[in-house]
Backbone bond lengths (Angstrom), bond angles and torsions (degrees), N, CA, C in turn:
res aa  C-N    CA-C-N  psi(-1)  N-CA   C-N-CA  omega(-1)  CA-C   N-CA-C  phi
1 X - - - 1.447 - - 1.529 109.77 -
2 X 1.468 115.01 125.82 1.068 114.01 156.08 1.603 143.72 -34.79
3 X 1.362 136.18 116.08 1.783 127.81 -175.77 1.408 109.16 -126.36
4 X 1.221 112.41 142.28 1.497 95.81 170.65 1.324 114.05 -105.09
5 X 1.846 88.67 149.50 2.097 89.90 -171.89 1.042 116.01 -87.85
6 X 1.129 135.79 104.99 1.530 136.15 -166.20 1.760 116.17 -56.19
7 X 1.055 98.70 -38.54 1.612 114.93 171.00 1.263 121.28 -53.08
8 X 1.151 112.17 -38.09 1.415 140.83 -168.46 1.821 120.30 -98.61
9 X 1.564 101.25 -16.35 0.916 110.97 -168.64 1.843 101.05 -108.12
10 X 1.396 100.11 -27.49 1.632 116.44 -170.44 1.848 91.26 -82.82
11 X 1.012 114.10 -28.90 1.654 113.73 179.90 1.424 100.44 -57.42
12 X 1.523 106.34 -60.76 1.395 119.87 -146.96 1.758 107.91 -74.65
13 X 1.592 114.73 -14.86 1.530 125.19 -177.53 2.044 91.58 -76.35
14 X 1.725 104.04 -41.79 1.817 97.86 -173.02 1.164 106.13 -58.66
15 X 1.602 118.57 -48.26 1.413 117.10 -168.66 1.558 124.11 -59.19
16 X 1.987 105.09 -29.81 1.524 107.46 173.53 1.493 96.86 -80.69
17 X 1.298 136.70 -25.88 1.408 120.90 -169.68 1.782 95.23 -73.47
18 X 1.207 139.80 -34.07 1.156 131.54 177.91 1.443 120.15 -57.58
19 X 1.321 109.23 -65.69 1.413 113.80 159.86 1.437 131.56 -35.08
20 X 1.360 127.08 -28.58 1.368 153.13 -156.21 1.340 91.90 -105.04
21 X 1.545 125.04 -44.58 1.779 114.02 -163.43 1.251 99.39 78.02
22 X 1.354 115.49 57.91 1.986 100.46 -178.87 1.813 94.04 -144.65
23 X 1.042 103.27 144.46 1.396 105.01 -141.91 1.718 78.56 -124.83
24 X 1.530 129.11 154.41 1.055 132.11 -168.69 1.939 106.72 -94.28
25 X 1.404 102.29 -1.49 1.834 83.56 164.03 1.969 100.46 -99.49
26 X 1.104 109.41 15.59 1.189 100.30 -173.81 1.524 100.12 -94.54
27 X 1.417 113.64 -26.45 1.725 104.62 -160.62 1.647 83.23 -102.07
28 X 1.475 125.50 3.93 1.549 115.01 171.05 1.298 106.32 -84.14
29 X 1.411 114.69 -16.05 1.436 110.50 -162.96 1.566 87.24 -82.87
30 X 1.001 130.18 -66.67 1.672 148.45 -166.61 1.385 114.18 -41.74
31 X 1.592 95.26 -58.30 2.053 100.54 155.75 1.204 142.94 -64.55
32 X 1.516 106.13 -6.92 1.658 139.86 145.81 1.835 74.52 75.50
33 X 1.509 123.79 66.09 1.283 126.74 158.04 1.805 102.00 -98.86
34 X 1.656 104.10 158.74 0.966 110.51 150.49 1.353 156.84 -60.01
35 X 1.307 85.97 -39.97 1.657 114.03 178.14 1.627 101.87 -136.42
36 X 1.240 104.07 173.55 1.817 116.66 176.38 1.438 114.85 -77.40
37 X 1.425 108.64 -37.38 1.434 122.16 -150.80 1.603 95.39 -40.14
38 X 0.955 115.96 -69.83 1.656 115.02 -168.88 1.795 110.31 -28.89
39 X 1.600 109.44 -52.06 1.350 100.02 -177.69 1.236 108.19 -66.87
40 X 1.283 143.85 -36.74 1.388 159.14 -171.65 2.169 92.28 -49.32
41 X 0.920 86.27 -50.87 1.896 98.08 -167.83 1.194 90.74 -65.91
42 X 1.873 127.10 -46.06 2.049 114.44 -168.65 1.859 80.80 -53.92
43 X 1.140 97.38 -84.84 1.970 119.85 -168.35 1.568 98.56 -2.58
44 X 1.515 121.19 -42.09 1.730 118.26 -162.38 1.130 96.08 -115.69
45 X 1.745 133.48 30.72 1.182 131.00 169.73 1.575 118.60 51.80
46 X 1.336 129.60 6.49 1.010 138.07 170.66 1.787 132.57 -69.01
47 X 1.965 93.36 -2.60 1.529 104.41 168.77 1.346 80.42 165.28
48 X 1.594 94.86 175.94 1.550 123.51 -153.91 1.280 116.22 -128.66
49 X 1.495 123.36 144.70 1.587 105.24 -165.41 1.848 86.58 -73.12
50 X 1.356 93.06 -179.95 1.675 114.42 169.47 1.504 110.67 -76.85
51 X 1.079 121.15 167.76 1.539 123.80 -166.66 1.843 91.71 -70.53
52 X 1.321 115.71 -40.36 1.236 113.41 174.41 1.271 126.58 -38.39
53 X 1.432 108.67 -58.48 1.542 135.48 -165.71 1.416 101.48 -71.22
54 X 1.176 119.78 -31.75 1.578 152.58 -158.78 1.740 97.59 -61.21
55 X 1.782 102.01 -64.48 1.693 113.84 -161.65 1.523 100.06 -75.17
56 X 1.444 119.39 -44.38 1.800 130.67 165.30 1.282 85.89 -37.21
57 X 1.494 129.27 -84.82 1.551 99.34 -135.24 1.860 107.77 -97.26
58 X 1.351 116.33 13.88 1.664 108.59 152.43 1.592 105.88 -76.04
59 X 1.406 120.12 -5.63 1.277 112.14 179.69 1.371 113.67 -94.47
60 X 1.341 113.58 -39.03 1.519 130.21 174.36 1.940 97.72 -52.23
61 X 1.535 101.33 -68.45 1.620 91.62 -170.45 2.067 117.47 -82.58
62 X 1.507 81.24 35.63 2.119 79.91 177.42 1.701 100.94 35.77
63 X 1.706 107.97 78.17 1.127 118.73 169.90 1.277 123.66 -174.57
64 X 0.962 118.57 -179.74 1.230 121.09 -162.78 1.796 118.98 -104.54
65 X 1.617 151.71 114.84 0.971 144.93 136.77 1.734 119.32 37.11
66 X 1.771 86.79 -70.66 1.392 95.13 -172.86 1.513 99.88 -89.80
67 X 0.924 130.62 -13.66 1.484 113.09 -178.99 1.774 124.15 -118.26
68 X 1.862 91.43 45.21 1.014 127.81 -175.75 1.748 100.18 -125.93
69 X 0.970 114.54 -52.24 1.527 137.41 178.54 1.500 116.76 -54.47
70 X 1.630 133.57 91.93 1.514 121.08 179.49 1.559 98.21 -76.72
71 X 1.320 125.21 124.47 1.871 106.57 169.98 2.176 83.98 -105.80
72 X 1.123 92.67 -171.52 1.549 115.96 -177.58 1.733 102.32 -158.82
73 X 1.121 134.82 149.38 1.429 169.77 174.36 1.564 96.09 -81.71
74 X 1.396 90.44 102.07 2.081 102.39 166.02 1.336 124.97 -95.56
């Protein structure tokens, strides 16, 4: 069964935010958060945006859902 690695997946959102030029008070501003912390937690794989937060930021980094998503084979 497919899982997704959160670790792996929170890497792979920094590396498109690098590529992208998108800086994490920018996608706080957009997600109309208060604070960062939440993105700070995707970044350290420690949680996942919401499916909401999810389609915003494949849009923010010109990408795709799935190619935002690390899964791994359990």
């Amino acid at each position: 069964m497919p899982m997704i690695n959160m670790k792996k997946t929170g890497a792979n959102i920094k590396m498109l935010m690098k590529l992208n030029n998108i800086k994490v008070i920018q996608i706080q501003d957009i997600l109309g958060f208060n604070t960062p912390q939440a993105i700070y937690k995707w970044l350290r794989g420690e949680s996942m945006p919401t499916i909401d937060n999810m389609v915003i930021l494949a849009t923010l980094l010109n990408t795709t859902i799935d190619n935002i998503i690390i899964t791994e084979m359990i």
